[in-house]
C-alpha positions in Angstrom: 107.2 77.0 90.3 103.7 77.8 91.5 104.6 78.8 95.0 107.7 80.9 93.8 104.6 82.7 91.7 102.6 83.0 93.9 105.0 84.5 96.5 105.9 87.0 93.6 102.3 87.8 93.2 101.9 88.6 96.6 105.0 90.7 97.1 103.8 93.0 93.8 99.9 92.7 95.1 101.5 94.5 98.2 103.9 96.7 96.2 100.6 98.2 94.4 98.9 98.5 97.5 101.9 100.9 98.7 101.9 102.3 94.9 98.3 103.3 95.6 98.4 104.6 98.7 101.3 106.7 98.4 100.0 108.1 94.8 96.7 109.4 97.3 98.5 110.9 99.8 101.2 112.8 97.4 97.9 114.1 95.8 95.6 115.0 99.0 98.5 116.6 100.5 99.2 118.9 97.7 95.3 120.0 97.4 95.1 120.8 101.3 95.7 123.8 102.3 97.0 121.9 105.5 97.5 118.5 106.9 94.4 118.5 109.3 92.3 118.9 106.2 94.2 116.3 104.4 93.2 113.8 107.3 89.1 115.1 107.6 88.9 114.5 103.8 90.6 111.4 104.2 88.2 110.3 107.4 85.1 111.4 105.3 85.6 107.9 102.6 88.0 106.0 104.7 86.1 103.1 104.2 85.8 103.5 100.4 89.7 104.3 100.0 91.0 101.3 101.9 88.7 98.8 99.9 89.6 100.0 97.0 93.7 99.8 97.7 93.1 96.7 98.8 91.3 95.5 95.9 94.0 96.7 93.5 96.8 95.8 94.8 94.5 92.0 95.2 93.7 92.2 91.6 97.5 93.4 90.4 98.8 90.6 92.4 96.0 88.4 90.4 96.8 90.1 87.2 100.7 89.3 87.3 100.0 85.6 88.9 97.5 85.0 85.5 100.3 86.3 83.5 103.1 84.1 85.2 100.7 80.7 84.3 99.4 81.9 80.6 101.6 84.1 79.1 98.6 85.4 76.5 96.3 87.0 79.1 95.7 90.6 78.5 97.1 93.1 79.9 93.9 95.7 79.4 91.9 94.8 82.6 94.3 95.8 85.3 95.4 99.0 83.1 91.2 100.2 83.0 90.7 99.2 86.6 93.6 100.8 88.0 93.6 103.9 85.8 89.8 104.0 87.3 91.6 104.2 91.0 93.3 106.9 90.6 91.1 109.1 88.6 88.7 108.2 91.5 91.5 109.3 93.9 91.9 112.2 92.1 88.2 113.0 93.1 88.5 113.1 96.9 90.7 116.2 96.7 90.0 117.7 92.9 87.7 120.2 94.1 90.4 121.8 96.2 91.8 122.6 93.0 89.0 124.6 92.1 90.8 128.1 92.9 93.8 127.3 90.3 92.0 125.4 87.6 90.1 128.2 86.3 93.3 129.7 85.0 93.3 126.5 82.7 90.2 126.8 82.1 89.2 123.1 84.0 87.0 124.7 86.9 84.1 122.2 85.4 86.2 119.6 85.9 87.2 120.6 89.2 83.7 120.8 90.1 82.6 117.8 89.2 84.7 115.2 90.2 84.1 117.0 93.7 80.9 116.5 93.4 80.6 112.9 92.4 83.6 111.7 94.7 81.7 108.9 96.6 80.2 107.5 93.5 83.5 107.6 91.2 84.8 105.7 94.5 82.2 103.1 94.4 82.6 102.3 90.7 86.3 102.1 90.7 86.2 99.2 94.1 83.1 97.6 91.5 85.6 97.6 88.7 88.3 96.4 91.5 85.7 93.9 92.3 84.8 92.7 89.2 88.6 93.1 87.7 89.5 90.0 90.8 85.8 88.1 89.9 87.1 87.7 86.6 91.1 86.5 87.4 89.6 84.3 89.8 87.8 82.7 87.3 90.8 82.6 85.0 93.4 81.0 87.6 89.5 78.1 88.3 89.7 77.9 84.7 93.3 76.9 84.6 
């Protein structure tokens, strides 16, 4: 039974990763005004971005293992950490957005998640980091 899990685990670890991925592009592509900017914001945290798919879809794959061996483990921790992702996501290309959101009156917004992009990326891969420490423990534990 644990292999079958495990395998599982794996294919929705990867799943996430795909999830994630896909979620950034849909969302750097419709800020751009064009695909060559798309790609130089993309360049610019490259680093950052893959780490922190990787890590998710790592710690969803974690998360759902947990889950399959003790059916009472939360499901809170994946649900913070990855809603952390892709609000941190959301920064890479949220000041793009800066020329429509003042018609909804979100310019501050805008503006700052623009301006704090690297460090919303480096909390959300520490969350990712710490979301993994912490089911690693739990699967030691078990």
């Amino acid at each position: 039974m644990r292999t079958k899990e495990i395998i599982r685990s794996i294919k929705r670890g990867v799943i996430a990763i795909f999830g994630l991925s896909f979620l950034y592009g849909i969302l750097i592509l419709l800020t751009m005004p064009n695909f060559q900017e798309a790609l130089a914001v993309t360049a610019e945290v490259w680093y950052l971005l893959i780490a922190i798919i990787i890590s998710f879809g790592a710690q969803f794959g974690l998360w759902f293992y947990v889950r399959a061996i003790r059916r009472q483990t939360s499901g809170a921790l994946p649900g913070v950490s990855g809603t952390t992702s892709s609000v941190s996501m959301l920064a890479c290309c949220a000041h793009h957005l800066v020329d429509l959101l003042p018609l909804w009156g979100l310019s501050g917004a805008a503006l700052f998640l623009g301006q704090y992009q690297r460090p919303l990326l480096g909390i959300s891969l520490a969350i990712n980091l710490l979301s993994i420490a912490y089911l690693l423990y739990v699967v030691a534990k078990k």
